[in-house]
C-alpha positions in Angstrom: -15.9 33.8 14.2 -15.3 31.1 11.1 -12.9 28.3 11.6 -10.3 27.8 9.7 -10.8 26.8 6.1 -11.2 22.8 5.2 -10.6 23.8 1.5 -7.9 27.2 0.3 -7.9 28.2 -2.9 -5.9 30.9 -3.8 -4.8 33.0 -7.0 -6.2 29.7 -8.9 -5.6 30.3 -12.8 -5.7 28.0 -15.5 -5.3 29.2 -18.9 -5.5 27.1 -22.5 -4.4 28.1 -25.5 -7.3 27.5 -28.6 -6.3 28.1 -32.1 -3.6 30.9 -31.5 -6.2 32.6 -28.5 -5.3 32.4 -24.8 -8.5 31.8 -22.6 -8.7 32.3 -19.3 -11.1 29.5 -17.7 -10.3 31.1 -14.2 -8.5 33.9 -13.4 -7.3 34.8 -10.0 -9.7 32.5 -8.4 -9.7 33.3 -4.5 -12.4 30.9 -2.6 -12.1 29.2 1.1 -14.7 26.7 2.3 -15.8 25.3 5.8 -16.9 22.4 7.4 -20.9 22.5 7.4 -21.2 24.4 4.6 -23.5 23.8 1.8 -21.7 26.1 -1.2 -23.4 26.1 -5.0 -21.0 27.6 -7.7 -22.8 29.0 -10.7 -22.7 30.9 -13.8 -23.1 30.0 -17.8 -21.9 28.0 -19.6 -18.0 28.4 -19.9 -17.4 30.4 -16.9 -15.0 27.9 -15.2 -17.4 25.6 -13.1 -16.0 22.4 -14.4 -12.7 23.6 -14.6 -12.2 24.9 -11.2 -13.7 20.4 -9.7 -11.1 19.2 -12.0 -8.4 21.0 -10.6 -8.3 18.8 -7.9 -4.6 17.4 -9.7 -2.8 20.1 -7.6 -2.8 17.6 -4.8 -0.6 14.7 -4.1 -1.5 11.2 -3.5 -1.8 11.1 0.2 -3.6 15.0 0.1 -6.8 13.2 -2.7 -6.4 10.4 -0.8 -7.0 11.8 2.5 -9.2 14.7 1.8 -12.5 12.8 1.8 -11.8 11.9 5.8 -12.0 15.7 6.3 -15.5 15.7 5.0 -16.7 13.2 7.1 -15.3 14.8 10.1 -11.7 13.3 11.3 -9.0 15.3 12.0 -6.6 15.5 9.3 -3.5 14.5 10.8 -5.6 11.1 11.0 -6.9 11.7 7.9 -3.5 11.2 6.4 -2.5 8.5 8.2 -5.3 6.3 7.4 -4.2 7.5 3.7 -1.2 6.5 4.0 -1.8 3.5 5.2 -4.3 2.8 1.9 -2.0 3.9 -0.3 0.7 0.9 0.7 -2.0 -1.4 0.4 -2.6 -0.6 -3.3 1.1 -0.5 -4.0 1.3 3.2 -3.7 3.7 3.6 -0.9 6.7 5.1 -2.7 3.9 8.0 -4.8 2.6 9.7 -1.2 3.9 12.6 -2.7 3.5 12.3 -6.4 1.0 14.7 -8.3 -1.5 13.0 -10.4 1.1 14.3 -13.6 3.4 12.1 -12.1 1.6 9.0 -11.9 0.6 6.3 -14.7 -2.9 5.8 -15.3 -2.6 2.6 -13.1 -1.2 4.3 -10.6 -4.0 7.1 -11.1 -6.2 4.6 -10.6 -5.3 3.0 -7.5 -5.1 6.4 -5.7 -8.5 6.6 -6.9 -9.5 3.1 -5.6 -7.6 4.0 -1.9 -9.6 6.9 -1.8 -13.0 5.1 -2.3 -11.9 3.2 0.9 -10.7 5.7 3.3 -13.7 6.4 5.1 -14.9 2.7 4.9 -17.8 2.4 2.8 -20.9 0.2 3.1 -20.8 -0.2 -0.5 -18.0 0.2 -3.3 -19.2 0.8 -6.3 -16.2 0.5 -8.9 -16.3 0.8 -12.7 -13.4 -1.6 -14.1 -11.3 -1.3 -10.7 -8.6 -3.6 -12.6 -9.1 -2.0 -16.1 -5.5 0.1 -16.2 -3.5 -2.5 -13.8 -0.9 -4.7 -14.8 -1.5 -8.6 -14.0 -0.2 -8.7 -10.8 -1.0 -5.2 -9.1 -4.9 -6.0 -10.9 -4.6 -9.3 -8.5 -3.9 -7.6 -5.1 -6.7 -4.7 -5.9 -8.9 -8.0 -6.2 -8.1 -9.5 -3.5 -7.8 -6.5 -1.4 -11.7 -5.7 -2.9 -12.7 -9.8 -1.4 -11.3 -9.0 1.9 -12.9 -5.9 2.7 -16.1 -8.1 1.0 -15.3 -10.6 3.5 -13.6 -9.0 6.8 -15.4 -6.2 6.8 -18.8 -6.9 4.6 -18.2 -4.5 2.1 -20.5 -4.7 -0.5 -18.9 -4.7 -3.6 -20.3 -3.5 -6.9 -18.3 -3.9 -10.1 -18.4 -3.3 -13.6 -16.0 -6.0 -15.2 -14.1 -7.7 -18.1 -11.7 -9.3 -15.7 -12.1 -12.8 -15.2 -10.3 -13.2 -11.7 -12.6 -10.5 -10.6 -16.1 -12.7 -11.7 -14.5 -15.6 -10.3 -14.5 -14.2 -6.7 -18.5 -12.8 -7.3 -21.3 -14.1 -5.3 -23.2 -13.3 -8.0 -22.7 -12.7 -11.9 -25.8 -10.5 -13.7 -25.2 -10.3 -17.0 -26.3 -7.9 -19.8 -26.7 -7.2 -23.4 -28.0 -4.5 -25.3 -28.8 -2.2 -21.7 -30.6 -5.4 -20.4 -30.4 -7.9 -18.2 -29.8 -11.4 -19.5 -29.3 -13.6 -17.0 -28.0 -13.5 -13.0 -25.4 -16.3 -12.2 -25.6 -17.1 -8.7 -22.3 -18.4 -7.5 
């Protein structure tokens, strides 16, 4: 006898309108997954694989947050917690149960950042973690990135433009033109 489902989808639809023409990218989608599985969806092109991963806006905050922690085995109760506690540390505490639609691309972002922390990576790699943050908020994500760096050894990878962020790098490696220029040790 199965467990009970880690993942539920039911009666999933998602329907665009293109040039007067309704399509129906899924229809009545009914699919439940469990823990151990190994699950391949496939059909052509234009069936409704992509559309059915980026569906995952239907959960709140603390639920994107803390789904990874199911995957890797805690229960979700703790899951949540530990979500909930990343999500105050990112300035998120008041949006636990806020739908991506509700958030600001800022905010977007720093659900996205709590969730690359929840089951405490070796390694973060993070493309321009302080891209969509306002001055200050961009400040604590960086300094919240050097403590994990520090306190925990983290490794931290990121693509840049921020200049607070290079300032806190052991090292700098520079490129131009899909090469590398020079490395700055720091």
């Amino acid at each position: 006898m199965r467990s009970e489902p880690l993942i539920e989808v039911v009666d999933l639809a998602r329907y665009y309108e293109m040039a007067g023409t309704i399509i129906k990218a899924l229809d009545g989608v009914n699919l439940e997954f469990y823990r151990g599985e190994y699950v391949s969806i496939v059909g052509p092109s234009g069936s409704g694989k992509t559309t059915l991963f980026n569906l995952i806006g239907v959960l709140t905050a603390l639920e994107n947050v803390a789904l990874p922690t199911v995957f890797a085995g805690l229960p979700w109760e703790e899951g949540l917690k530990k979500a909930e506690e990343l999500l105050r540390l990112v300035g998120l505490g008041d949006r636990l149960g806020h739908l991506p639609s509700e958030l600001s691309a800022g905010q977007q972002q720093r659900v996205a950042i709590a969730r690359a922390m929840v089951n405490d990576p070796d390694i973060i790699l993070a493309d321009e973690p302080t891209g969509n943050l306002d001055h200050e908020t961009g400040r604590r994500i960086i300094g919240l990135l050097q403590r994990l760096n520090r306190e925990r050894e983290v490794t931290i990878i990121a693509a840049t433009h921020d200049v607070e962020m290079i300032k806190g790098s052991d090292r700098v490696v520079w490129l131009r033109d899909g090469r590398v220029e020079k490395i700055e040790v720091r």
